[in-house]
BADRENMAR-893156 format. One record per residue (C-alpha): residue in three letters; x, y, z negated. Coordinates in steps of 0.5 Angstrom, whole numbers, padded with zeros to 4 digits, always signed. Layout:
N
ALAXYZ;...
//
This chain:
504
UNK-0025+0028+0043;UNK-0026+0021+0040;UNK-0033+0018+0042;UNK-0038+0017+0035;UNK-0040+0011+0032;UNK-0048+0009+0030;UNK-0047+0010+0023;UNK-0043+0017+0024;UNK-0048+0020+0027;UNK-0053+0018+0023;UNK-0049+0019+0016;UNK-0048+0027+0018;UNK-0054+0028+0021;UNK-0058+0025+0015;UNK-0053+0029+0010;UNK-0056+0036+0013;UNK-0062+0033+0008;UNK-0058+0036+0002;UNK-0057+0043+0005;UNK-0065+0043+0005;UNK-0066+0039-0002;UNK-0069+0045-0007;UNK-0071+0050-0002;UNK-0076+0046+0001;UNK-0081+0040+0000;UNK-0078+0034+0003;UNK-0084+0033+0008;UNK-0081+0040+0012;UNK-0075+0038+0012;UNK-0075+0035+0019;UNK-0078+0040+0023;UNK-0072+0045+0021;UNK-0067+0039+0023;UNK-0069+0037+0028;UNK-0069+0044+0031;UNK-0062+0044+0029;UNK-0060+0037+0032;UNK-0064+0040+0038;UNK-0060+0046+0039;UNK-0054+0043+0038;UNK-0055+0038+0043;UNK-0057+0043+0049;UNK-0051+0048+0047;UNK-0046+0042+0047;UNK-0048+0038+0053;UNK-0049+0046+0057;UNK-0041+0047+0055;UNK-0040+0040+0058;UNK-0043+0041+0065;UNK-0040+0048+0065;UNK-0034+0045+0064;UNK-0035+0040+0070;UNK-0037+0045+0075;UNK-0030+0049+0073;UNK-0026+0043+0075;UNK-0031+0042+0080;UNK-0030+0048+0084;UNK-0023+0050+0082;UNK-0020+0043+0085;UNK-0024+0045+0091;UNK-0019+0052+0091;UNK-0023+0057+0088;UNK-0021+0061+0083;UNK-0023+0060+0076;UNK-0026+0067+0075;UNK-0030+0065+0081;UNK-0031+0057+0078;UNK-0034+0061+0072;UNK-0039+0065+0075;UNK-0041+0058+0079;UNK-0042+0055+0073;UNK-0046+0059+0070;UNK-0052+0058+0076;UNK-0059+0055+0072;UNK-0060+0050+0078;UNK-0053+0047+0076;UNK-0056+0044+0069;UNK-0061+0040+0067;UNK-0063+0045+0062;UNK-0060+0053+0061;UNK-0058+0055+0055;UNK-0057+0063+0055;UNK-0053+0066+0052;UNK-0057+0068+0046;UNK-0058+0061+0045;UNK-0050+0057+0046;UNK-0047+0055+0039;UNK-0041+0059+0040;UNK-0045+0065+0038;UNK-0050+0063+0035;UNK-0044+0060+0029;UNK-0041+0067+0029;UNK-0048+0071+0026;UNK-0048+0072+0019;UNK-0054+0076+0017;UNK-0061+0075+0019;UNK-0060+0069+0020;UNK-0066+0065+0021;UNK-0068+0071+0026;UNK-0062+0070+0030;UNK-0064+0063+0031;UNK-0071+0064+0033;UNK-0069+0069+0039;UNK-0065+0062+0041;UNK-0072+0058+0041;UNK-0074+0064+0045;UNK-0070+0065+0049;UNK-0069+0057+0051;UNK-0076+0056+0052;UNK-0077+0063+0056;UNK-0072+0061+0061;UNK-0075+0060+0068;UNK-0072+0053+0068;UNK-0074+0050+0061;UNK-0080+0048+0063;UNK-0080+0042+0059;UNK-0078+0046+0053;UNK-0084+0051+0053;UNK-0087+0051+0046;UNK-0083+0045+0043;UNK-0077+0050+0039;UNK-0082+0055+0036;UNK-0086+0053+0032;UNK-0081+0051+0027;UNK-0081+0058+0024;UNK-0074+0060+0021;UNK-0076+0067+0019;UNK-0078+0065+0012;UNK-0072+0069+0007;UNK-0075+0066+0001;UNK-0075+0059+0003;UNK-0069+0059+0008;UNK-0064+0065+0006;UNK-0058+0067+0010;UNK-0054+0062+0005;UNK-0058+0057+0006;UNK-0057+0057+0014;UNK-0050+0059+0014;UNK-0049+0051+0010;UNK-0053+0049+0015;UNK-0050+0052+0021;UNK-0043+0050+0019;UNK-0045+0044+0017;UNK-0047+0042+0025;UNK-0042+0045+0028;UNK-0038+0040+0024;UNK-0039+0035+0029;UNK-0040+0035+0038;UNK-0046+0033+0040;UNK-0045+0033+0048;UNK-0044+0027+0053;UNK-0037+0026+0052;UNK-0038+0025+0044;UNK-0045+0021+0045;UNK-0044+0018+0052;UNK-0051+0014+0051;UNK-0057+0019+0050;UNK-0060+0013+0047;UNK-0056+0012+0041;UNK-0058+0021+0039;UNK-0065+0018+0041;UNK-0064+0013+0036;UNK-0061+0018+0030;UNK-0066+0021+0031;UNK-0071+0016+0030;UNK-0067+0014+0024;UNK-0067+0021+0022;UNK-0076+0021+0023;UNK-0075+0013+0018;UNK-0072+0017+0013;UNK-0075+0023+0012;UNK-0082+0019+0013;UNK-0078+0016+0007;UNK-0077+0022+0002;UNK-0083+0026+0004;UNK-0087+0019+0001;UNK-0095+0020+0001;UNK-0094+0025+0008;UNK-0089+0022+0012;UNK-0095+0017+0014;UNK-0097+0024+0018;UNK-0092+0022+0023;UNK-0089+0016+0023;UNK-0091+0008+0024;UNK-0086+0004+0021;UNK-0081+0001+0026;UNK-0083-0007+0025;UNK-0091-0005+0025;UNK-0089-0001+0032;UNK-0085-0008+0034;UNK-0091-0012+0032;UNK-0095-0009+0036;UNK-0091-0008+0042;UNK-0089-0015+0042;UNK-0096-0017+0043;UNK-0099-0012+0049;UNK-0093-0014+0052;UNK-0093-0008+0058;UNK-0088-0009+0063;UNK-0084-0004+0069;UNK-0089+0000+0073;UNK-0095+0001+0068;UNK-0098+0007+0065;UNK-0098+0007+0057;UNK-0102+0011+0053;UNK-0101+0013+0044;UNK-0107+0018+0044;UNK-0105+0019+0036;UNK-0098+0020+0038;UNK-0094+0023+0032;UNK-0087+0022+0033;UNK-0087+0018+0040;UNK-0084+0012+0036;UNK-0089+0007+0040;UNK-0088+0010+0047;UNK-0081+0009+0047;UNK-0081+0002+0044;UNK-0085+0000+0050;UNK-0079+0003+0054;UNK-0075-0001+0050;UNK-0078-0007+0050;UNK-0078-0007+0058;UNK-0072-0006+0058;UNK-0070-0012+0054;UNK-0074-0016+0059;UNK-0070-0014+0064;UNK-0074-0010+0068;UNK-0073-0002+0068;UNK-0076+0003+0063;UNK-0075+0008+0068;UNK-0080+0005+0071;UNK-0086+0007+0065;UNK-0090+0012+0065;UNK-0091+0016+0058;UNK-0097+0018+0055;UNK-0100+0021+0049;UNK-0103+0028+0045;UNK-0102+0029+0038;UNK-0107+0034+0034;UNK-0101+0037+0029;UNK-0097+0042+0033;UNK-0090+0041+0029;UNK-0091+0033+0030;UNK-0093+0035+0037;UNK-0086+0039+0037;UNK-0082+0033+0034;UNK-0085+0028+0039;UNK-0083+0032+0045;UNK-0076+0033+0042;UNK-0076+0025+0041;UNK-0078+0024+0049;UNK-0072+0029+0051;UNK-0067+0026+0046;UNK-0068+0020+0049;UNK-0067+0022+0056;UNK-0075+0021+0058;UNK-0077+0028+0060;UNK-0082+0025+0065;UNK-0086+0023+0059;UNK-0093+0027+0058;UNK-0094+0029+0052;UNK-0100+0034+0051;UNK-0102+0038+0045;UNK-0110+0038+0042;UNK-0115+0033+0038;UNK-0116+0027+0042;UNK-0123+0026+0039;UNK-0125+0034+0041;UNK-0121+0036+0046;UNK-0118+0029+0050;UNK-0112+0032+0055;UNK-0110+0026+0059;UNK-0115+0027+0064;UNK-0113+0027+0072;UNK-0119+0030+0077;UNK-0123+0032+0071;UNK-0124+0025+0068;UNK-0121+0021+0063;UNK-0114+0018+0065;UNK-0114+0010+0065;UNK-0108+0007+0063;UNK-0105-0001+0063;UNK-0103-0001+0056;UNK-0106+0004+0051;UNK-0103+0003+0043;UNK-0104+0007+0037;UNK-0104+0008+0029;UNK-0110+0013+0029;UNK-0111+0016+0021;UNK-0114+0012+0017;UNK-0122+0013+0016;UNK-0122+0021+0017;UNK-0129+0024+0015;UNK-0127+0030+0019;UNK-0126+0027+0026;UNK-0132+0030+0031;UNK-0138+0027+0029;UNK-0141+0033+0033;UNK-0137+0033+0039;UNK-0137+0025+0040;UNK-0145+0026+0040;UNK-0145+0031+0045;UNK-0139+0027+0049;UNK-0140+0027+0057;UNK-0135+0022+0058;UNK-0139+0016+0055;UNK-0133+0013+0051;UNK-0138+0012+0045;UNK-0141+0008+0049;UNK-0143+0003+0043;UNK-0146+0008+0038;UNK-0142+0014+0034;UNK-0139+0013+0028;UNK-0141+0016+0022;UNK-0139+0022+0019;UNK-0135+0019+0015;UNK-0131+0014+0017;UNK-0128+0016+0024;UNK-0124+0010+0026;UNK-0129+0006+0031;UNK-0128+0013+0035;UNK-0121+0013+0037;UNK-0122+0005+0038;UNK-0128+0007+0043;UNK-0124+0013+0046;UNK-0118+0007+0048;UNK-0123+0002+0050;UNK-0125+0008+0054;UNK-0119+0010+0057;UNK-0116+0003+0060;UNK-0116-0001+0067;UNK-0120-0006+0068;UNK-0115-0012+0067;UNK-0112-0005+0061;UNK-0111-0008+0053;UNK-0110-0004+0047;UNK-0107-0005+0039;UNK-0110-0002+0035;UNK-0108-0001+0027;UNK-0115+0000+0023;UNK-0117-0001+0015;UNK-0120-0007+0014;UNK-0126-0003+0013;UNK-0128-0003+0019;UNK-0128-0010+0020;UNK-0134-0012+0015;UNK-0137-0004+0014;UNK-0145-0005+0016;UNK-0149+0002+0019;UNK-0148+0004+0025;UNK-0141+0001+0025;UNK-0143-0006+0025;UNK-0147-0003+0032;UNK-0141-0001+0035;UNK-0138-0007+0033;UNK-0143-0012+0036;UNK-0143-0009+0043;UNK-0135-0009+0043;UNK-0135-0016+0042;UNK-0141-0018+0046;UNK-0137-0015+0053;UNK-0132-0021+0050;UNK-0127-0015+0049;UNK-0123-0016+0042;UNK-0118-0021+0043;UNK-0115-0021+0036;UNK-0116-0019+0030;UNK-0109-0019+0025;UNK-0109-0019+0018;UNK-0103-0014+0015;UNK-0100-0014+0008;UNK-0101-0009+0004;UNK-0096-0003+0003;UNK-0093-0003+0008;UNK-0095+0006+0011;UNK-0093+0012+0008;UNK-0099+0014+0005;UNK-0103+0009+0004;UNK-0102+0002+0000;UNK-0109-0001+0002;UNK-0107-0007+0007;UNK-0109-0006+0015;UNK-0111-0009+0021;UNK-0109-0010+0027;UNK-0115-0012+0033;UNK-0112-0012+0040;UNK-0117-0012+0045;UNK-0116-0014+0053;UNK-0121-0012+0058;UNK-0119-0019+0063;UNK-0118-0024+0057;UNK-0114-0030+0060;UNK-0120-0036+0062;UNK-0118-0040+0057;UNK-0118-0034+0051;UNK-0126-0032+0054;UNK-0132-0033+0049;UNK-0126-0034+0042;UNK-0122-0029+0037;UNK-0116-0031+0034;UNK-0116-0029+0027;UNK-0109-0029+0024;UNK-0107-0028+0017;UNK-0101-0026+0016;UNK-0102-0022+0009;UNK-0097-0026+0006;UNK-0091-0026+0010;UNK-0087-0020+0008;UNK-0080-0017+0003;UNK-0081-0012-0002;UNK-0078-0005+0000;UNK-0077+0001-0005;UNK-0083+0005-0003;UNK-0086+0000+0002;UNK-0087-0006+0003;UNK-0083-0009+0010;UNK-0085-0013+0016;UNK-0079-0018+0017;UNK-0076-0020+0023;UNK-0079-0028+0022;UNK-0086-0024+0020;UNK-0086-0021+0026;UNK-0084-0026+0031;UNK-0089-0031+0027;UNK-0095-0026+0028;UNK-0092-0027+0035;UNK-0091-0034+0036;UNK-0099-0035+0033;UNK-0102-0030+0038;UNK-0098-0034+0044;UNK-0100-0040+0042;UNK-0107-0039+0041;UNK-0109-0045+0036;UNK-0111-0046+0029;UNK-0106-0046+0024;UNK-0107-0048+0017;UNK-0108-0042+0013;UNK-0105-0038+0017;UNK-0109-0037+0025;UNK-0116-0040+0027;UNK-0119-0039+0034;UNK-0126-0037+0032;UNK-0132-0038+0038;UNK-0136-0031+0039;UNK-0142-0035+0037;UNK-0140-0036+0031;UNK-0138-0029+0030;UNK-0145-0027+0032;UNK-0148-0032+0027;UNK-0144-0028+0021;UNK-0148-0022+0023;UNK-0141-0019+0027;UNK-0137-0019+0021;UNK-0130-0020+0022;UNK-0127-0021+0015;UNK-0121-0026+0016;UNK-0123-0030+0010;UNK-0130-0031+0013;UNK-0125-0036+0018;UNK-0118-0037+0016;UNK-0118-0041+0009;UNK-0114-0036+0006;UNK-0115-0040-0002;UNK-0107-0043-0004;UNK-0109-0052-0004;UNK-0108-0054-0012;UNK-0103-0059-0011;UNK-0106-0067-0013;UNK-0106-0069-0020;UNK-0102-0075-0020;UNK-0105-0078-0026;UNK-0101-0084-0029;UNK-0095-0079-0027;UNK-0100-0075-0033;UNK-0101-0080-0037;UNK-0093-0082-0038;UNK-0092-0074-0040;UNK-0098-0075-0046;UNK-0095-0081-0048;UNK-0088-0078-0048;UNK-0090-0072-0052;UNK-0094-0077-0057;UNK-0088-0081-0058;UNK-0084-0074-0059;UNK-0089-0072-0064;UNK-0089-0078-0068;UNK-0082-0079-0068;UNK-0081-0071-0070;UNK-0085-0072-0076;UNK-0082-0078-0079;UNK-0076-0074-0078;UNK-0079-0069-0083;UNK-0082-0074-0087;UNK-0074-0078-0089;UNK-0073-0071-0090;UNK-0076-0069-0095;UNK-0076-0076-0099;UNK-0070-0075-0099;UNK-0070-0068-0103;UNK-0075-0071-0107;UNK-0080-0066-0104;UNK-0085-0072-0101;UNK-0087-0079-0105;UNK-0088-0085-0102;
//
C-alpha cells in the first residue's frame, strides 16, 4: 500500500466537507467528520495489528485458524474494535445508516478496553434523518473507504495529527463567526507558546482548552528544542461537550493518550484537582472567551479555593476571572499567557482592583498589543499579558509593553500573524528593552502612578513621526510651480492673439 502524502490526506479529508455542505450549518460539520476520520483510523489501524499477530503466530507453527482467534485477544491492541464497529462492516449497511454508526460509537467506548474512548464517540449524534439521511452517510461512508488510514499508509501518527489539525484551521474558516468556539489561530498559539517557552518534564495546563491545539504546540515546540514531548504532561477542561469530544479525538490522533482532558466549566466547576486541591502546573496558557456576562459570578463569591484572591470580576466582564484561576493554579517558579480584549487592560471598578493586586505581587511580566481581526468570532484587537510568578531579578519591578498592532498580512476572513511577526514579538520580549514605537520596559511605579492603567499607548508612543520639512527643498517646488504657471499661461496668451481672440 503506497504510504500518503501531507497534502493527499489533507485534500480527501477536507473534500468529505462537500458531502455535508447543504444538509447542515457549516459549523457542525466538523463533529461528524471527525467521528468519521476517528472510526476509520481505529478500524484501519485494528485490521493492521490483527494482521501482524497473524504472521506473528503462524511464523511461530500455528495454525492460522489458531492465529486469528490470538489475534482477536483485546490486550493485543491499543484500542479494541468489536465487530459492530470495524469499517468492513459498517460499509456494507445500507439502511439506517446513522443508527448503524451510533451502535459503532457504542460499542467502542463500551468495550472494557476503551478506557481512553468513553464518552469521546457519542456525543456526535448521527440519529438525525432529516439532516443526515441514508443518502448522505452512504456518500460519506463511501467516501472514507476510499483511502486507508492504518499505519502502513500513515506510519507517523503526527502527520493524522496534523490533518486533523488542518481539518479544525478550515472548519473554523467556514463556520466563520462560530469557529472561534473552538479554535485559536495557529500562529496566535505559536506566539504564545514561544513566549512561555516550556520544556520536557513539566506539567502544562489550557483550562479553556477547546480544540487542544495549544497543548500539542507545547509538545511540539519541546520537541523542536531537542528534548522529548513524551516527557510533558497535559492538561485541560473545556465547558462544550462536542469540543470536549474533538479535543480528546485531537490527543488520540496525535498518539498522546496520557493527556488529561476533563469536561466541565473551569470557573464552576474546576476538575484538575489531586487531593481535593487545585493542581498547580509549570506553564498554564489560554484563549478563554472574550468578556463573557454568564461566566459564575455566584459561584466565584462563594469559591473556597481562594482564586479570586484580588476581587470578583463584575458580572459582566468574566475575563479577569479565568486570569485569576490561572494565576491560581501555577507553581510558584509557574508562568502563564493569556489572551484578553483590551478592555481589561484600562476597564475601572472592580476590575482595576484586581488589576492593582496583581501588579503589586509583581506578577504581570508583559502586556502584548495584537492586531485586530485576527480570531473567529470577533474583529476587536486582543492582548496577550504573560504573567511570571519568579520574574528574572533583572525583570523584578518592570512590564514590558509591546505593540505589535501593526505587523501582520491580510487574510480573506482574518487578519494573520506572519512568521516575521511572531518572531519580532519574540525577539523583543527576550531582549527586554526599549524600542522606538514598538517595546518599553515600564517601571511598576510608573504603572502605579497611572492609576493601574495598562493601555499600551499609555507607554509605547504608537503616533507615525511626521517626516521633517526640508524648506528649501519646499521653496524650489513653489517656485517651479510658478514658472510652470507662468509659462503656461503666456502659452495661452500667444494663442489666442493668434486667433484673434486676445489684443495686445
Amino acid at each position: 500500500m503506497t504510504k500518503l502524502t501531507q497534502k493527499q490526506l489533507e485534500s480527501h479529508l477536507w473534500e468529505s466537507a462537500n458531502i455535508l455542505r447543504g444538509s447542515i450549518d457549516s459549523s457542525d460539520y466538523k463533529n461528524y467528520i471527525f467521528g468519521m476520520l476517528f472510526l476509520k483510523r481505529l478500524s484501519d489501524v485494528f485490521e493492521d495489528e490483527v494482521k501482524t499477530v497473524i504472521e506473528r503466530e503462524m511464523a511461530e507453527g500455528r495454525s492460522r485458524a489458531e492465529a486469528e482467534a490470538i489475534a482477536e485477544d483485546p490486550d493485543e491492541h491499543q484500542f479494541f474494535v468489536p465487530e459492530r464497529a470495524r469499517w468492513k462492516n459498517l460499509s456494507q449497511k445500507t439502511f439506517n445508516i446513522g443508527e448503524e454508526i451510533q451502535k459503532a460509537f457504542y460499542a467502542l467506548e463500551e468495550h472494557p478496553n476503551n478506557p481512553a474512548l468513553v464518552g469521546v464517540l457519542t456525543p456526535i449524534d448521527f440519529n438525525n434523518k432529516e439532516r443526515l439521511p441514508d443518502v448522505t452517510l452512504l456518500r460519506l461512508i463511501a467516501h472514507f473507504g476510499k483511502m486507508r488510514l492504518g499505519d502502513e499508509e500513515i506510519p507517523n501518527p503526527d502527520m493524522l495529527g496534523d490533518a486533523y489539525m488542518y481539518l479544525i484551521a478550515k472548519f473554523a474558516d467556514d463556520a466563520g463567526k462560530k469557529g472561534g468556539e473552538f479554535y485559536t489561530p495557529r500562529q496566535v498559539v505559536r506566539l504564545l507558546v514561544e513566549l512561555l517557552k516550556p520544556t520536557e518534564g513539566m506539567y502544562i495546563c489550557d483550562p479553556t482548552v477547546g480544540s487542544g491545539g495549544m497543548l500539542l504546540e507545547c509538545a511540539r515546540y519541546v520537541q523542536e528544542h531537542g528534548g522529548n514531548p513524551r516527557n510533558l504532561r497535559l492538561f485541560g477542561q473545556e465547558k462544550n461537550l462536542n469540543t470536549w469530544s474533538i479535543a480528546k479525538m485531537n490527543m488520540l490522533l496525535h498518539g498522546r493518550l496520557d493527556a488529561v482532558i476533563e469536561k466541565g466549566d473551569t470557573i464552576r466547576d474546576p476538575k484538575l484537582k489531586r487531593d481535593g486541591q487545585l493542581m498547580l502546573f509549570n506553564r498554564v496558557l489560554a484563549n478563554p472567551p472574550f468578556s463573557l456576562s454568564s461566566w459564575g459570578k455566584e459561584e466565584a463569591e462563594a469559591d473556597q479555593s481562594e482564586r479570586f484572591q484580588f476581587g470578583v470580576p463584575p458580572a459582566s466582564y468574566g475575563d479577569l476571572a479565568f486570569v485569576q484561576h490561572m494565576i491560581a493554579t501555577l507553581m510558584l517558579d509557574g508562568m502563564c499567557g493569556v489572551v484578553m480584549p483590551h478592555g481589561v487592560l484600562f476597564r475601572g471598578g472592580q476590575e482595576a482592583k484586581i488589576r492593582q493586586g496583581i501588579i503589586e505581587k509583581d506578577w504581570l511580566e508583559a502586556v502584548i498589543g495584537l492586531p485586530p481581526n485576527l480570531f473567529y468570532g470577533t474583529g476587536i484587537p486582543a492582548a496577550i499579558l504573560i504573567f511570571n510568578k519568579a520574574k528574572r531579578k533583572d525583570r523584578t519591578g518592570q512590564i514590558l509593553f509591546i505593540h505589535a498592532a501593526e505587523g501582520f498580512a491580510n487574510g480573506t476572513n482574518q487578519n494573520v500573524l506572519r512568521d516575521e511577526d511572531v518572531a519580532n514579538i519574540v525577539s523583543a520580549y527576550d531582549a527586554w528593552e526599549n524600542q522606538e514605537r514598538y517595546a518599553s520596559v515600564v517601571s511598576v511605579d510608573e504603572v502605579r502612578e497611572n492609576d493601574y492603567n495598562l493601555n499600551i499607548p499609555r507607554y509605547v508612543d504608537t503616533v507615525e513621526p511626521e517626516e521633517p520639512v526640508d524648506m528649501d527643498a519646499a521653496i524650489a517646488r513653489y517656485q517651479e510651480a510658478v514658472q510652470a504657471r507662468q509659462s503656461a499661461e503666456a502659452k495661452l496668451a500667444d494663442h489666442l492673439r493668434r486667433l484673434g481672440m486676445l489684443k495686445d
